[in-house]
C-alpha positions in Angstrom: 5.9 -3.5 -10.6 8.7 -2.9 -8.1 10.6 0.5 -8.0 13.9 1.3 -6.2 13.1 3.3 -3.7 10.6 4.7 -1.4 10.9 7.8 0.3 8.7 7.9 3.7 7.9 11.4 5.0 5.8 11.7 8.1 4.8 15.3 8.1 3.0 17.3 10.8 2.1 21.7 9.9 4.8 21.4 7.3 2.9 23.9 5.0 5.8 25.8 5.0 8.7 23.3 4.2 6.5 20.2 2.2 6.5 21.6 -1.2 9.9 22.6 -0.9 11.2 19.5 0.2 9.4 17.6 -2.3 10.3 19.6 -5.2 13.9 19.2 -3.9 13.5 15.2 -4.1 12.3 15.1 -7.3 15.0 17.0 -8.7 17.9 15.1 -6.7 16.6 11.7 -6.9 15.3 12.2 -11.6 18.3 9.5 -11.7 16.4 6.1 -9.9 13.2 4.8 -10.1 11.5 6.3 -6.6 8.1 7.1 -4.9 7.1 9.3 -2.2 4.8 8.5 0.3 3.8 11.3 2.2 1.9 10.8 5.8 0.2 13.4 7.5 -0.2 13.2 10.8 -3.6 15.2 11.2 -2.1 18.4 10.3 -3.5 22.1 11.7 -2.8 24.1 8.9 -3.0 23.5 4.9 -0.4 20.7 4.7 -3.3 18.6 3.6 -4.5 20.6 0.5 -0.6 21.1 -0.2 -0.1 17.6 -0.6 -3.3 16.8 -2.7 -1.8 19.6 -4.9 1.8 17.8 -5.0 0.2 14.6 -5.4 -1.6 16.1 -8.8 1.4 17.2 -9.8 4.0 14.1 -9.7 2.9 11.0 -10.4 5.0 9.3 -8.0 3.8 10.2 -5.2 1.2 8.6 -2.6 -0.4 10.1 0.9 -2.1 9.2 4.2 -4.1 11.4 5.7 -4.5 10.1 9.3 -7.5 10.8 11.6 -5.9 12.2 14.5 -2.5 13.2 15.9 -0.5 9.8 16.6 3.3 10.7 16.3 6.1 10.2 14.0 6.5 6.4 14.7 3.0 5.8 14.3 3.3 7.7 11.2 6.6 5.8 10.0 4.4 2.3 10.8 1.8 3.3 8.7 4.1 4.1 6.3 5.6 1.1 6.1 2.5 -0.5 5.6 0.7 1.5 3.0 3.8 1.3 0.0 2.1 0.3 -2.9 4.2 -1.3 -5.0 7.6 -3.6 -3.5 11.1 -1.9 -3.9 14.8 -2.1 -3.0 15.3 0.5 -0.3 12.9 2.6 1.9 14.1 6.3 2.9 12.8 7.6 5.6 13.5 11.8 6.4 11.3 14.7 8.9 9.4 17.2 6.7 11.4 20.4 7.8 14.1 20.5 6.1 16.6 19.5 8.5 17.7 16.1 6.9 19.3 17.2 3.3 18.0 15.3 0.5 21.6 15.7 -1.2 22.8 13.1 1.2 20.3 10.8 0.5 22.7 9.5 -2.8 25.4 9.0 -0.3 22.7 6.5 2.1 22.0 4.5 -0.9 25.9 4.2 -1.7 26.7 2.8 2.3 23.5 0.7 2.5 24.9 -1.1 -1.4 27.9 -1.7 0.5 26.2 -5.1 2.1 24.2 -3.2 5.1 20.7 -3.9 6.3 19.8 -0.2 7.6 22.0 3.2 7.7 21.8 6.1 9.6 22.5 9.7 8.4 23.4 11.9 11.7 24.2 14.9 11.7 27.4 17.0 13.1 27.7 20.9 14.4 29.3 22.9 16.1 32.6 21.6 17.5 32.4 18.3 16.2 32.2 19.6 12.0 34.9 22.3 13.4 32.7 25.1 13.5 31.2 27.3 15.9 28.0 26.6 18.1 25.8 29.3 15.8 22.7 27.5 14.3 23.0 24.3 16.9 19.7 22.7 17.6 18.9 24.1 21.6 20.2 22.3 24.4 16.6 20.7 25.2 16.8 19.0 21.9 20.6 17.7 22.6 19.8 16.6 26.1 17.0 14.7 24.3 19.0 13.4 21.7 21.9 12.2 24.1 19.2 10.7 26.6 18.0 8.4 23.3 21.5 7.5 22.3 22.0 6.3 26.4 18.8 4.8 26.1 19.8 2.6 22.3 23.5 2.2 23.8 22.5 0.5 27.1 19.2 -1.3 26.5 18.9 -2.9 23.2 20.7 -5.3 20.5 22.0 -1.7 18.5 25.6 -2.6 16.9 28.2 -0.9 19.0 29.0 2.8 17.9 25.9 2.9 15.8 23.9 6.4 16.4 19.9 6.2 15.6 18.2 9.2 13.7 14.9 10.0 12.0 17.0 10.3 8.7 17.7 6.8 7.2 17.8 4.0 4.5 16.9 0.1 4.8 16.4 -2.8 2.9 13.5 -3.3 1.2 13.2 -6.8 3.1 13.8 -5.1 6.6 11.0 -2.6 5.3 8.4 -5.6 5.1 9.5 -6.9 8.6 8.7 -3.8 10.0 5.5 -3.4 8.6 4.5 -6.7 10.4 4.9 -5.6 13.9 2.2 -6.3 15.8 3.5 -3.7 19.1 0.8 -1.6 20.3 3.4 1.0 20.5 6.0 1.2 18.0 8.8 2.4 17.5 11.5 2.1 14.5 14.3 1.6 15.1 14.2 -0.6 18.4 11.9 -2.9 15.7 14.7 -3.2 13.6 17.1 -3.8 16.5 15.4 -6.8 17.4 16.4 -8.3 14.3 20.2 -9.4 13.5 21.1 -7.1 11.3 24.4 -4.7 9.8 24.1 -0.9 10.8 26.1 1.8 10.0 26.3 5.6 10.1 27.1 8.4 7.7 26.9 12.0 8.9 26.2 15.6 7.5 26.7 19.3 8.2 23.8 20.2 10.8 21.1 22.4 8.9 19.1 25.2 11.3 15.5 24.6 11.0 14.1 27.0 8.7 10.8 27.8 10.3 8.6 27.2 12.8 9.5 24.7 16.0 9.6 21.2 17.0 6.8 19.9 18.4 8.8 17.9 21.1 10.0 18.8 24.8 12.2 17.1 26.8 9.0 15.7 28.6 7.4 14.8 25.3 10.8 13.0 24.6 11.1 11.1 28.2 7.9 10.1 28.1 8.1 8.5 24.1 11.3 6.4 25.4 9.4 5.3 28.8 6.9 3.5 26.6 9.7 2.4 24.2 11.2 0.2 27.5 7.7 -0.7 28.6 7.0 -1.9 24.9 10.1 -3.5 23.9 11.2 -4.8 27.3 14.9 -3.8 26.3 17.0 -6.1 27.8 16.7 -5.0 31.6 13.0 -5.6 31.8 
């Protein structure tokens, strides 16, 4: 039987923020029919025995425990191709806390309004009309900026449309996905290959709680060097 919506989480040492984050879905999302799919991505620590208690606990939700370290897009692919059941929307949101699960309502409102995928970003400093306190570091921005170049100049992304881990698509975009047959893939320049209607909401920037990112700026440059060589975006 199909269900609304699927909520994708790739997680990765996220015993500190999983249970949390899950207990905070449950709660916001009682009102539609929804399932969790929780993908570990050969975790360090105890997120594993945390989700296998989670999992015990709520019925609706399902888990991958991969075999070694891969990624958040190879997590997010295999995702995508282990939902159970069909549905009308797939989530998708980063384990730490960092994408609100308050605005996920306000996804599934946008994406009802005719779209094919929608983006959550978020805002800080300046740009909500705040100060710079609790901005992510200027590695991470630099990183961010270099992806949006990257999106902006090299593939079939709507004008003004900015990409983010934190987002909401069709149900039949979902499937199309799952089908790729890249040998490295990632999300959204998948769904970019496909004509399709975009758009953006944003949010307040929330601090990571604890513990760090696992990326670097060379960690980043290198993920969107294989995302050209992959996708052969446009110039190649």
């Amino acid at each position: 039987m199909a269900v609304f919506l699927y909520v994708i989480v790739p997680t990765y040492n996220a015993s500190g923020t999983i249970s949390e984050l899950v207990e905070q879905l449950e709660k916001e999302l009682g009102q539609y029919d929804f399932r969790i799919l929780l993908v570990d991505d050969a975790s360090e620590d105890n997120t594993r025995e945390i989700i296998l208690s989670l999992a015990g606990a709520y019925s609706n939700i399902d888990y991958y425990f991969a075999p070694k370290n891969q990624g958040q897009q190879a997590s997010l692919r295999i995702g995508l191709g282990r939902m159970s059941v069909p549905c009308e929307y797939v989530v998708t949101m980063d384990d730490d806390l960092q994408n609100p699960v308050s605005v996920i309502p306000a996804l599934i409102e946008t994406i009802q309004s005719g779209y094919d995928l929608v983006y959550a970003v978020p805002v800080f400093g300046k740009e909500s009309g705040g100060g710079e306190s609790g901005a992510p570091s200027p590695v991470r921005r630099l990183g961010s900026r270099f992806r949006d170049l990257l999106f902006d100049s090299f593939t079939n992304k709507p004008p003004g449309i900015r990409v983010s881990a934190f987002r909401i698509m069709t149900g039949s975009l979902a499937e199309k996905l799952a089908r790729s047959k890249k040998k490295f893939f990632y999300l959204s320049a998948e769904a970019f290959q496909y004509e399709l209607r975009a758009a953006n909401i944003s949010y307040e920037y929330v601090p990571r709680r604890c513990g760090r990112s696992s990326y670097h700026f060379g960690k980043l440059l290198l993920v969107y060097c294989k995302l050209l060589i992959s996708y052969k975006l446009k110039v190649i």
